[in-house]
C-alpha positions in Angstrom: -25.9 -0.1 10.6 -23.9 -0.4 7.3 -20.8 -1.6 8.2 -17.9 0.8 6.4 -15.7 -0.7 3.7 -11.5 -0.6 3.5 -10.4 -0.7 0.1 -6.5 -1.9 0.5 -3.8 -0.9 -2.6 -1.9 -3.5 -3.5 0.9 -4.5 -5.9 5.0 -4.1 -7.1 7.1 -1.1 -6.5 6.4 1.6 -9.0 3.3 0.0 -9.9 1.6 3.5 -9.5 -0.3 2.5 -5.7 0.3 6.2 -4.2 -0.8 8.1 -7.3 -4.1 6.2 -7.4 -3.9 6.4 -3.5 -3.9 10.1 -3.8 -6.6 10.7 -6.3 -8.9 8.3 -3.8 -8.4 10.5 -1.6 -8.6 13.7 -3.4 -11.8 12.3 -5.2 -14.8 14.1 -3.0 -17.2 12.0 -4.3 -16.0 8.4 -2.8 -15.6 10.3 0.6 -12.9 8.0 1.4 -10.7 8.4 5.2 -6.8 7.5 5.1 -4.9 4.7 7.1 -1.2 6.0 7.3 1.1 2.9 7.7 4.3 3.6 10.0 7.9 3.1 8.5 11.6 2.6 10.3 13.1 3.7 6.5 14.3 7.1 5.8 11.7 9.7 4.1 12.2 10.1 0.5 12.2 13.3 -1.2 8.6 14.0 -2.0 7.3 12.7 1.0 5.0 14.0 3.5 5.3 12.6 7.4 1.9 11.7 8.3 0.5 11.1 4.9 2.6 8.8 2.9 3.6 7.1 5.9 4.3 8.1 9.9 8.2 8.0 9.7 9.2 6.8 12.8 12.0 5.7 14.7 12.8 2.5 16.8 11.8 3.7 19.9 8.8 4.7 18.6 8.0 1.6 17.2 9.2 -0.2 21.2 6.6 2.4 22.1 3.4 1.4 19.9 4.3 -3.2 20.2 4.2 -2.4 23.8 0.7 -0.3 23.7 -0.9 -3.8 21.7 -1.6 -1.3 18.6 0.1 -3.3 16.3 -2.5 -5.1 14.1 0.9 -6.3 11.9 4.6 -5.6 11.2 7.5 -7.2 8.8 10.9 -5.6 8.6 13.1 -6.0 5.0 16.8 -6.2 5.3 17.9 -3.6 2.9 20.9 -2.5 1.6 20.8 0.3 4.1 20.0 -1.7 6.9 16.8 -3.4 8.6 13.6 -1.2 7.7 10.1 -2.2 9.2 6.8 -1.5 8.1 3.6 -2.0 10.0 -0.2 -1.3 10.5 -1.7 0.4 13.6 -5.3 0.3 15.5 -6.5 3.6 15.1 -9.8 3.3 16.1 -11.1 2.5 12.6 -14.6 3.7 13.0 -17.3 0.7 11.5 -19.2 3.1 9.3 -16.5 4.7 7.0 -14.8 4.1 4.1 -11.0 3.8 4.2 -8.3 3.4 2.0 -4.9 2.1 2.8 -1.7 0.8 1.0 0.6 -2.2 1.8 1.9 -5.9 0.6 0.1 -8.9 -0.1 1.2 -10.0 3.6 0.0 -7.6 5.1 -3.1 -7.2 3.3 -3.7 -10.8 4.2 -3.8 -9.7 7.6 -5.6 -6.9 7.7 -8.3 -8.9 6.0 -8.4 -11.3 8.7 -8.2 -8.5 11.5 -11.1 -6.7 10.0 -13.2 -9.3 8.4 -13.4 -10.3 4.6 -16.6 -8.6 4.3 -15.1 -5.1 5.4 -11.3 -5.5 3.4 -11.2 -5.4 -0.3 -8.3 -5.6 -2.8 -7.4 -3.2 -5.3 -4.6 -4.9 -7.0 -2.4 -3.0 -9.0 -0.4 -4.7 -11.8 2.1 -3.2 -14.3 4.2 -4.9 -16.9 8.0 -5.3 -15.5 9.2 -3.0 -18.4 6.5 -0.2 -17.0 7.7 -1.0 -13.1 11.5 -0.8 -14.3 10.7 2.5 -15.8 9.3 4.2 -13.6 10.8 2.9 -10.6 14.6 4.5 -11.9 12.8 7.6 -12.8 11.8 8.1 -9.3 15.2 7.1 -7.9 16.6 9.4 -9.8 14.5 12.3 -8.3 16.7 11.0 -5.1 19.0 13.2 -3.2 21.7 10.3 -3.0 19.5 7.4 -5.5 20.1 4.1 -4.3 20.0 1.6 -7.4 21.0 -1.6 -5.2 18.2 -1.1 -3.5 15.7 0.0 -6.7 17.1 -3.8 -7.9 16.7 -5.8 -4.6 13.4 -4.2 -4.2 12.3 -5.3 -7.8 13.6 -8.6 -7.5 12.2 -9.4 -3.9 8.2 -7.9 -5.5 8.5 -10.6 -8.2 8.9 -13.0 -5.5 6.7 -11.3 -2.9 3.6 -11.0 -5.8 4.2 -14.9 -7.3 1.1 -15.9 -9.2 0.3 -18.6 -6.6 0.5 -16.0 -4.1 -2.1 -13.9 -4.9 -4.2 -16.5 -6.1 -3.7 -18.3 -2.4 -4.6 -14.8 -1.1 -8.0 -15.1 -2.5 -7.2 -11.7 -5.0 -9.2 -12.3 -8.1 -9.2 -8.9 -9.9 -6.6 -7.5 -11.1 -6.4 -3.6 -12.2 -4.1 -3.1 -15.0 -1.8 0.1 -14.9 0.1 0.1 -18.0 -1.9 2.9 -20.1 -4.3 5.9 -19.7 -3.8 6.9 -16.2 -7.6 7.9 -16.4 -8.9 4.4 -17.7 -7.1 3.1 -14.9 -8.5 5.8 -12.0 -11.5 5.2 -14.0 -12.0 1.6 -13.8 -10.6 1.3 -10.2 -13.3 4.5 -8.8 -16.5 2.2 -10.3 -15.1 -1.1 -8.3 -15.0 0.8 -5.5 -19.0 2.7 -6.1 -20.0 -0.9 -6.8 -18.9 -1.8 -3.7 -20.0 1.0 -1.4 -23.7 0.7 -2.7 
């Protein structure tokens, strides 16, 4: 049986990981299944429950560390308060291709929960003056926009996405986002055929 592949997004806020997320998905021809990641934070405007992430509550989250489903979890101390993110078993079945979003850390550990020949990076890297941009351009879009937390987000990715930590992460490839949107789709859709085959 070919075993399935799980193609994992990666990269800094406003990097432009749930654009090229959505075309994946919309993209018939890479046939490729969604893994929603669960959130404690608030749903932004432009969001949809169940596709960008399941938006859930503490108890809910009580609810899925007691059922064992949690494959991993971290939880950011924002300006707003604690917010935790985390990763689910949903049955994943072995001979589909997937697609999924996350950090480095918990990329990391999905590739270790799955296998290193089933988890592949897509790493997505803009320049700072590209992240900056767009990052206030969507917080502006914002009911209430919340710039502390635009700034400790991009200060904490610069950390989070050191050099030496993706190179200790074993992530050799980097896709650039910092031009044609359709290069970029482009160049990311054959990495992903290549792989499949």
């Amino acid at each position: 049986m070919i075993m399935g592949k799980i193609f994992f997004i990666l990269g800094r806020s406003a990097s432009g990981k749930d654009k090229l997320y959505k075309e994946l998905l919309q993209d018939a021809s890479l046939g490729l299944k969604r893994i929603v990641l669960y959130t404690t934070r608030p749903i932004r405007a432009g969001e949809v429950d169940g596709e960008t992430y399941h938006f859930i509550d503490a108890a809910k989250l009580s609810e899925l560390r007691a059922s064992g489903k949690v494959i991993e979890e971290r939880t950011y101390e924002t300006v707003a308060g604690p917010w935790t993110y985390l990763t689910a078993d949903e049955g994943i079945c072995k001979d589909e291709n997937y697609v999924i979003i996350g950090t480095l850390e918990s990329f990391i550990t999905i590739r270790d929960y799955y296998g290193v020949d089933r988890v592949f990076p897509i790493f997505v890297r803009s320049t700072e003056e590209h992240l900056l941009e767009r990052a206030l351009k969507r917080e502006k879009k914002q009911e209430v926009p919340n710039y502390r937390e635009l700034c400790r987000r991009f200060l904490a990715d610069a950390e989070d996405y050191a050099e030496e930590k993706i190179r200790e992460a074993g992530i050799t490839e980097v896709f650039p986002n910092d031009g044609s949107l359709a290069e970029f789709y482009e160049l990311v859709k054959a990495r992903i055929q290549g792989t499949v085959r």
